[in-house]
C-alpha positions as CSV (number, residue, x, y, z in Angstrom):
1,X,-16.1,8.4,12.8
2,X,-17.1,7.1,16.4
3,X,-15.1,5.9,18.7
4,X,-16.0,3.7,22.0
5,X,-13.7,4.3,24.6
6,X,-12.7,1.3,27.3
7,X,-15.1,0.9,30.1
8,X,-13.8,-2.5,32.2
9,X,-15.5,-1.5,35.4
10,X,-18.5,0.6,36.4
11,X,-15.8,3.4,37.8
12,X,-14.2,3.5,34.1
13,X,-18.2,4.2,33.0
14,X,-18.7,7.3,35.3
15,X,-15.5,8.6,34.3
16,X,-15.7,8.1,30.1
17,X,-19.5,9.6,30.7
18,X,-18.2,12.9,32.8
19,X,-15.0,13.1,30.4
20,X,-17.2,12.6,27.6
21,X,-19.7,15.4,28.4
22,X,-17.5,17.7,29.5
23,X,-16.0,17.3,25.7
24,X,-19.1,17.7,24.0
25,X,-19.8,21.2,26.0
26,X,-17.3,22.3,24.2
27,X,-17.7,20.7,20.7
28,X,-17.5,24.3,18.9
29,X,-13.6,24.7,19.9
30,X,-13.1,21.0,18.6
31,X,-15.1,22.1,15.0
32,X,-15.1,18.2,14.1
33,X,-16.8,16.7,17.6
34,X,-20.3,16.5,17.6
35,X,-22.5,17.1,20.6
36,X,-23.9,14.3,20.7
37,X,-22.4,11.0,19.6
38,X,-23.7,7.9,17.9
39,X,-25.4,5.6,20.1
40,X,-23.4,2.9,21.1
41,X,-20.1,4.8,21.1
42,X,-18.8,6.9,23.5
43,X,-17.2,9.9,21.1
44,X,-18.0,11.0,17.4
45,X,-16.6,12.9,14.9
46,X,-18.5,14.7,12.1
47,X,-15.7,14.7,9.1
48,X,-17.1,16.3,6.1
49,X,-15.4,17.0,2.7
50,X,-15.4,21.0,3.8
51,X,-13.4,19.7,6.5
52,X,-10.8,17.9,4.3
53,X,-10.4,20.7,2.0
54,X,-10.2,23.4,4.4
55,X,-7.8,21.5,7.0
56,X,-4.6,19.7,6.2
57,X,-5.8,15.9,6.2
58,X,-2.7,14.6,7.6
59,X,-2.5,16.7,10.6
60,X,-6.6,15.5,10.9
61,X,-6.0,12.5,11.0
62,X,-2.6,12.8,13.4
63,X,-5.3,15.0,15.7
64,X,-7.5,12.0,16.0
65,X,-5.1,9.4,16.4
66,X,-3.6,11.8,19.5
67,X,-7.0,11.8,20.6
68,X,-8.0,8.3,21.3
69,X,-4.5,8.0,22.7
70,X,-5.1,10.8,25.6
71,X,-8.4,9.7,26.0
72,X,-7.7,6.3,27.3
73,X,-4.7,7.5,28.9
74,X,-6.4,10.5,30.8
75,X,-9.8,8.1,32.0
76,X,-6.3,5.6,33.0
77,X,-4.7,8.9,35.8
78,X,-8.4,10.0,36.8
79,X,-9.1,6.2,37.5
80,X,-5.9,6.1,39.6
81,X,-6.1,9.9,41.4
82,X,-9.7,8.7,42.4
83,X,-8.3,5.1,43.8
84,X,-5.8,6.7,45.6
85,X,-8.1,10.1,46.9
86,X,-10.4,7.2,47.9
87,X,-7.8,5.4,49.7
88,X,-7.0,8.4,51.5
89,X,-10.0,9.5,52.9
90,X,-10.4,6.1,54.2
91,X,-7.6,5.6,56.0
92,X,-8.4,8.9,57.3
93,X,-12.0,8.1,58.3
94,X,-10.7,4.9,60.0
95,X,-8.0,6.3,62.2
96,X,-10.7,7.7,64.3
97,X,-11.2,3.7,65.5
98,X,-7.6,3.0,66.3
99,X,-7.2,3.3,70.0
């Protein structure tokens, strides 16, 4: 299962790229995520039928679904703590031209 999370502007890309990398470092804790995912998509998942029978499918699925949810929903506050760091150091850099 892949999925391809929203990119609207080029910021959105940096941030799904970083996020995304810093998950697949750690793909081992996840035992589903694979390092590397499928081209075109931004995360995969490597579901096999070990998996199913070892793990309880609902709560599977349930993790997945909570995934793609906190995703787009953690890309969404780094997008806005960036926009508003940025908007801060500006404002900082152009006091220094206020007379």
């Amino acid at each position: 299962m892949s999925i391809k999370v929203k990119q609207a502007d080029e910021i959105e890309q940096i941030l799904v790229h970083k996020f995304t990398n810093f998950l697949e470092q750690r793909a081992e804790s996840f035992y589903v995520l694979r390092r590397v995912p499928v081209p075109g998509y931004s995360i995969s998942f490597l579901i096999t039928n070990k998996h199913t029978e070892t793990m309880i499918t609902e709560k599977l699925i349930e993790f997945i679904i909570e995934f793609m949810e906190e995703v787009d929903k953690e890309i969404s506050e780094m997008k806005l703590f960036l926009n508003a760091r940025a908007r801060f150091a500006a404002e900082a850099y152009l006091e220094q031209f206020v007379y």
